[in-house]
C-alpha positions in Angstrom: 0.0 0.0 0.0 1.2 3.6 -1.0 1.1 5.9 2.1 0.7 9.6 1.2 3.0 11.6 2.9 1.5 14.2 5.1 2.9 18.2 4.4 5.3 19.2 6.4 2.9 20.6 9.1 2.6 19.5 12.7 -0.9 18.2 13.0 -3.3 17.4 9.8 -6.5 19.1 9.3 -7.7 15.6 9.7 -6.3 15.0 12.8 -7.2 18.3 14.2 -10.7 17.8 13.7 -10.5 14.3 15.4 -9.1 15.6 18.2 -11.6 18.6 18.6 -15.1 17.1 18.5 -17.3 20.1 19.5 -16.0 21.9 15.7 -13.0 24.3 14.4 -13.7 27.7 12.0 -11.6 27.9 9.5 -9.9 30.4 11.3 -9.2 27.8 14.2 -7.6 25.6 11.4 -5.2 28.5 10.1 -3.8 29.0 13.4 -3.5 25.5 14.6 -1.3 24.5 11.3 -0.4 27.6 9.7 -1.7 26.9 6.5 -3.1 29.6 4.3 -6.9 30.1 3.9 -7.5 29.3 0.1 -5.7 25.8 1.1 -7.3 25.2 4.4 -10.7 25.5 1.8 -9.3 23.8 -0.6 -8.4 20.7 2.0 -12.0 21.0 3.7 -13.6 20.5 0.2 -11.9 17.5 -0.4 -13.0 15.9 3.1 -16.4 17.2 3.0 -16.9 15.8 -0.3 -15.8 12.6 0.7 -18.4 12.9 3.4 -16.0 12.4 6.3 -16.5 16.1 7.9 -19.8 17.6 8.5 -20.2 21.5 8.7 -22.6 23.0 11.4 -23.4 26.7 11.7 -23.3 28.5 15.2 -24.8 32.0 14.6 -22.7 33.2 11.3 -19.6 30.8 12.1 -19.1 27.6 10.4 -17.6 24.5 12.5 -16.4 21.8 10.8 -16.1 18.4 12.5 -14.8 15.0 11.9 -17.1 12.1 11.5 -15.7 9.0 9.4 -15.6 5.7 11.0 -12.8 3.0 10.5 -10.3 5.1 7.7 -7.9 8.0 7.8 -7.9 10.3 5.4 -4.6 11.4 4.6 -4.0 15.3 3.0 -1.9 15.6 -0.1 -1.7 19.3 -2.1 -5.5 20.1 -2.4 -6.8 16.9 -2.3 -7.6 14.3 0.3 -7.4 10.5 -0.8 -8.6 8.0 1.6 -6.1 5.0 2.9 -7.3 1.6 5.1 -6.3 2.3 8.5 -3.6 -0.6 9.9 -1.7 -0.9 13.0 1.4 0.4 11.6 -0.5 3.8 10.4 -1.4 4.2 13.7 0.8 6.9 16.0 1.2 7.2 19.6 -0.4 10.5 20.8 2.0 13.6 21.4 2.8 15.0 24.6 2.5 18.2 23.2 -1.6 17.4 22.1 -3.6 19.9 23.3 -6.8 18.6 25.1 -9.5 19.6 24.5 -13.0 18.5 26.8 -16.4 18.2 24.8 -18.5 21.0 24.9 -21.9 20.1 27.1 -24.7 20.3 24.6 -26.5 23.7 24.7 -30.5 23.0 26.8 -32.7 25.7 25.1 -35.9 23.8 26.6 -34.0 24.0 30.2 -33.1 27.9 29.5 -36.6 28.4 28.5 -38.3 26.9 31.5 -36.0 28.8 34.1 -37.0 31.9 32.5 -40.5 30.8 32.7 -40.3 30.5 36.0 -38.6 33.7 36.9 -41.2 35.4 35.0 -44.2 33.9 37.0 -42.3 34.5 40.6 -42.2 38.2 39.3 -37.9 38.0 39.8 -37.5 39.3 36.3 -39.4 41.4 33.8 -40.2 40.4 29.9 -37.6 42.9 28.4 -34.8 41.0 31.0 -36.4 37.7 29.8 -36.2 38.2 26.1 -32.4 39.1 26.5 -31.0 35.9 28.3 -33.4 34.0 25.9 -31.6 35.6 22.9 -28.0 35.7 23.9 -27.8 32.3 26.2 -26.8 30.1 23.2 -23.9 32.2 22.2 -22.6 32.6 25.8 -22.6 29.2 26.2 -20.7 29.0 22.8 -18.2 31.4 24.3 -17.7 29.7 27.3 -16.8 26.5 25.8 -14.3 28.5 23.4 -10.7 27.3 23.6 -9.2 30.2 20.9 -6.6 32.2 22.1 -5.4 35.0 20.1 -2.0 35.0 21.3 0.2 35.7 24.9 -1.4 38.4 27.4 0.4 40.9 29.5 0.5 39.9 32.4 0.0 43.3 33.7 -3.6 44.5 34.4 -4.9 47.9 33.5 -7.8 49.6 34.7 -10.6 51.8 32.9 -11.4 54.3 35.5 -14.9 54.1 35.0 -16.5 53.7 37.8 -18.5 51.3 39.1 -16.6 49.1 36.4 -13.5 48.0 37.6 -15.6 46.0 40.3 -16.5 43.5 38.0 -13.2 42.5 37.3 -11.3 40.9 40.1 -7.4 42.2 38.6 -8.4 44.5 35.4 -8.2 43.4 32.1 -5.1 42.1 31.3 -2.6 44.3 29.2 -2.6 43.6 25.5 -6.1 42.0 25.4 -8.3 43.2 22.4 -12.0 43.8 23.4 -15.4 44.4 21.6 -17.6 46.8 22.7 -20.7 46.4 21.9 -24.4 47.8 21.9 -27.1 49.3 20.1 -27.8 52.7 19.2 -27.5 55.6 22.4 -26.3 52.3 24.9 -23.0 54.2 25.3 -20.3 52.3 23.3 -18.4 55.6 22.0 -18.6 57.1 26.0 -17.7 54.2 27.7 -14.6 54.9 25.0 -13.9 57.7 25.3 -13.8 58.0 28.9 -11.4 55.5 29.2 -8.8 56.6 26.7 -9.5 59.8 28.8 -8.5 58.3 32.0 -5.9 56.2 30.7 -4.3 59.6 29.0 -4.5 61.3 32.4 -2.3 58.8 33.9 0.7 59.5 31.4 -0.8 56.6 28.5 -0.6 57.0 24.8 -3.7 56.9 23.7 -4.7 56.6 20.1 -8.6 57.1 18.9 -9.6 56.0 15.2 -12.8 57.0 13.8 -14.4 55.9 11.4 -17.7 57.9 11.7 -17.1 61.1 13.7 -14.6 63.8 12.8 -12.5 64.6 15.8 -13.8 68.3 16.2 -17.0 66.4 16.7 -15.4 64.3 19.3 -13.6 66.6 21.5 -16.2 68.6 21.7 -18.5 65.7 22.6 -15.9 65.0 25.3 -16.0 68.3 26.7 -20.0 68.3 27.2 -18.7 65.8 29.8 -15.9 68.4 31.3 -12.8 66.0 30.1 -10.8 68.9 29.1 -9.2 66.6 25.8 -7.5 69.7 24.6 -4.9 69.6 27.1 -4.0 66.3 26.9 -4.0 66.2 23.3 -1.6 69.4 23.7 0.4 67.0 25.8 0.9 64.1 23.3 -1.2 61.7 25.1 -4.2 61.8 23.8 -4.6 61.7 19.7 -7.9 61.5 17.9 -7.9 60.8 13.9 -10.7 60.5 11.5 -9.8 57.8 8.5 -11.9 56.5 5.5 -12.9 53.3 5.4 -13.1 52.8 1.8 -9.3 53.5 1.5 -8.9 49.9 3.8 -11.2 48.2 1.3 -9.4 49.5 -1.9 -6.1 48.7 0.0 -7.1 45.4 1.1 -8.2 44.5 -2.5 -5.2 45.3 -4.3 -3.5 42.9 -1.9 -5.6 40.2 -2.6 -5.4 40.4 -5.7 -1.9 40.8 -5.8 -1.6 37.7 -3.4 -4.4 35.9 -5.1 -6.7 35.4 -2.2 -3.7 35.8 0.7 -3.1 38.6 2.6 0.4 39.2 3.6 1.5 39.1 7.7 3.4 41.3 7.2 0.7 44.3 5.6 -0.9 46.7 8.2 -4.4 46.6 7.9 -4.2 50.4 9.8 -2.1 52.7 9.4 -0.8 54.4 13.0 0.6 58.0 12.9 4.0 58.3 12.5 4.1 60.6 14.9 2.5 58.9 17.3 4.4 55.3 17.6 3.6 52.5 19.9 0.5 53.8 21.8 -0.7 51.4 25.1 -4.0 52.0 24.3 -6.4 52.0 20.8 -10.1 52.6 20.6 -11.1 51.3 16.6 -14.8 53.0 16.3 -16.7 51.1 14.5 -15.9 47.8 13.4 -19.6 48.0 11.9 -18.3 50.9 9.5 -15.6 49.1 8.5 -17.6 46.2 7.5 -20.2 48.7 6.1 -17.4 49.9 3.4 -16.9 45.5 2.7 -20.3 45.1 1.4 -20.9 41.8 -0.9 -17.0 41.2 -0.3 -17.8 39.0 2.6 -14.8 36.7 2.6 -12.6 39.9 2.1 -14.0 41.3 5.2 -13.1 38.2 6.9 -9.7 37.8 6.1 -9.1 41.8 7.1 -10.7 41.0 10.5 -8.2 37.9 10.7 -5.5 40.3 10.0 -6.4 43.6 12.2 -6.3 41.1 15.7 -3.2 40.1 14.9 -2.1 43.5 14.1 -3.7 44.3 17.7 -1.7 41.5 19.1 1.5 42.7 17.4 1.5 46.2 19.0 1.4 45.3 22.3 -1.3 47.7 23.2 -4.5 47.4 25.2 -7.5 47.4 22.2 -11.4 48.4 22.0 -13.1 47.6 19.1 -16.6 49.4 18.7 -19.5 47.2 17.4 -23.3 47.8 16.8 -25.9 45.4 17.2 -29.6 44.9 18.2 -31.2 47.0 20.9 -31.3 43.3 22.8 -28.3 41.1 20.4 -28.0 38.0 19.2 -24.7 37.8 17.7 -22.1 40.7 19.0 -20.5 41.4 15.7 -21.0 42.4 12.6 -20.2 38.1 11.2 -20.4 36.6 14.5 -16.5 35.7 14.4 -15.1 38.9 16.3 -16.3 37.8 19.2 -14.0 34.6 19.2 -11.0 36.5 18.0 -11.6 38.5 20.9 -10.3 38.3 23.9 -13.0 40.0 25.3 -16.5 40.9 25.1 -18.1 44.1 26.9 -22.3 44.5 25.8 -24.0 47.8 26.6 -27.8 47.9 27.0 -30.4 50.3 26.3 -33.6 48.7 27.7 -37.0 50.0 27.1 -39.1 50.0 29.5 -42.7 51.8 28.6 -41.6 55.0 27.4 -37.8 55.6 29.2 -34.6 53.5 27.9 -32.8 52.0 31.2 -29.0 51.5 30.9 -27.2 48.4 31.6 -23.2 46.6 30.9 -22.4 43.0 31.0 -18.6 42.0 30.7 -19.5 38.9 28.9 -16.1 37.4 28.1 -12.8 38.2 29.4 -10.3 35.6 28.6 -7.9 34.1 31.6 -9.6 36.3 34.2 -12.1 36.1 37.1 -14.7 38.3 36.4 -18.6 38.8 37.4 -21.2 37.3 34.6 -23.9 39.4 35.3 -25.8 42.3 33.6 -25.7 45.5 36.0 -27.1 48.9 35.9 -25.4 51.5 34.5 -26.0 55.7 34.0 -24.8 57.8 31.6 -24.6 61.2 33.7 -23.1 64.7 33.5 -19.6 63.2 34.0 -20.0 60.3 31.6 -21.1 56.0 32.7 -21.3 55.4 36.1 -21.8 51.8 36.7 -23.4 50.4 39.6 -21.9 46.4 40.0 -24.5 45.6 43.3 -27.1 46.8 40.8 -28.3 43.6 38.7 -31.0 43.8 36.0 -31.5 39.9 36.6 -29.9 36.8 37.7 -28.0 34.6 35.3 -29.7 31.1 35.1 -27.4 29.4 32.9 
């Protein structure tokens, strides 16, 4: 028998999958054997047309996982022959595997009956109860998520917001890359804002892109809140900058093109002031914008997102990356996939109640630290959010 020999990777897409039951994106598969995305596609085609992986969708992420029986397929170029499987194929399993535990099966009948029952004892109200209904099955996808995007500081830094910082045990480690996100008027660009502004304050370079707002706008939006962003802007520690985002998408297509269908590592998918080198923090407002200027060029969009997080992780510095979403979301991101690239996720509310919109935050995700799961109360007053951690809007069932 002709054995096929395997690239010159560390793990197989083949075996990968095996040894990851609950799924992998695409994205998971780049990472895990560093093999580009047209060829990670091309690979999957081959094994999904052989029937041996099955493709699920979670929200607007694809997971692709392994289900042959008694045969190995083995990968050569873009195609994927199948081989009988004998006792001299089969290897001892690395040290170095990674394992992983299967992900407990998601209960929406058991989420639905708590709910149920919290509504008849009066605990929560119908506005609270439609948003765990809605955003339960992704949390419990984002628990179970094993993705990292790379090494964390192991420094913590503080927002300054208060009210905030309670839910966090330490801070949020340095380096991490979070979403922000929220509907319309929940307070995504404030909560921002304010703490770039108290970041600057303590002597940090901090570096505000725009996609949407020009920066007069901004600072003078800052100042209804008595910030004073002048002076530290005078001071070189605070910088605000408006940028197109139809100059990314015209950039990012002349690179694939160029690369047909890669886009180089070593490309950066922003450009940062010259004059204004290395900053510790960076607020990217909006992702949605972005995506907005990437419309019917889907996979494009994709591949840029792939590429801006591992910019983020490059730098060094401490990220927020502005989303919007539904009043009450379902997915947190504009495809569904920021959120695992991610390394955290922060969700502002704007409930209605009757006639008045009540303000609420939920630190969803925070990877590798101890962190309250609950959705508080929040304000947004004279001096910017206040938020109020003893404050919760309802108790977390799941």
């Amino acid at each position: 028998m002709v054995i096929v020999e395997k690239d010159k990777v560390k793990t197989t897409i083949s075996d990968l999958l095996k040894s990851h039951p609950e799924g992998l994106s695409i994205v998971d598969i780049m990472k895990m054997t560093g093999l580009a995305r047209h060829t990670v596609l091309a690979r999957l085609h081959g094994l999904i047309g052989a029937n041996h992986v099955g493709v699920r969708k979670v929200n607007m992420a694809k997971l692709h996982s392994w289900k042959a029986g008694e045969e190995e397929v083995v990968e050569q170029g873009d195609k994927a022959k199948i081989v009988s499987l004998e006792e001299k194929h089969i290897k001892k399993k690395s040290d170095k595997k990674v394992e992983v535990s299967k992900q407990k099966e998601f209960d929406a009948t058991k989420v639905k009956q708590e709910v149920e029952e919290k509504l008849r004892g009066g605990k929560i109200k119908k506005s609270e109860a439609e948003i765990f209904e809605k955003r339960a099955p992704l949390v419990h996808v984002l628990e179970g998520s094993k993705e990292k995007t790379g090494k964390l500081g192991k420094d913590y830094v503080k927002t300054g917001i208060k009210g905030f910082d309670d839910l966090l045990e330490q801070g949020i480690p340095s380096g991490s890359s979070v979403l922000v996100a929220g509907g319309a008027g929940s307070g995504k660009t404030i909560f921002c804002l304010q703490t770039l502004i108290n970041k600057a304050r303590e002597g940090k370079k901090c570096f505000y892109m725009s996609f949407e707002e020009n920066e007069e706008r901004l600072i003078e939006h800052m100042e209804g809140f008595g910030w004073n962003p002048r002076e530290l802007i005078k001071k070189g520690k605070l910088r605000l900058q408006r940028m197109n985002p139809f100059d990314i998408t015209r950039n990012v297509d002349a690179l694939l093109a160029q690369q047909k269908g890669e886009l180089l590592i070593d490309v950066d998918p922003v450009i940062m002031p010259e004059d204004f080198a290395h900053p510790d923090f960076v607020v990217i407002d909006s992702l949605t914008a972005i995506a907005s200027a990437f419309t019917g060029k889907e996979d494009s969009y994709r591949i840029y997102i792939e590429q801006l997080f591992r910019f983020l992780e490059k730098t060094g510095a401490t990220s927020f990356l502005v989303t919007e979403t539904e009043q009450v979301p379902k997915i947190f991101s504009q495809t569904g996939v920021e959120e695992f690239l991610a390394d955290g996720v922060i969700v502002l509310y704007a409930l209605k109640h009757g006639n008045v919109r009540e303000n609420a935050i939920e630190l969803l995700k925070l990877r590798g630290v101890s962190h309250q799961k609950k959705i508080v109360a929040a304000q947004i007053t004279a001096e910017g959010i206040v938020v109020y951690p003893e404050q919760e809007v309802f108790s977390d069932t799941g």
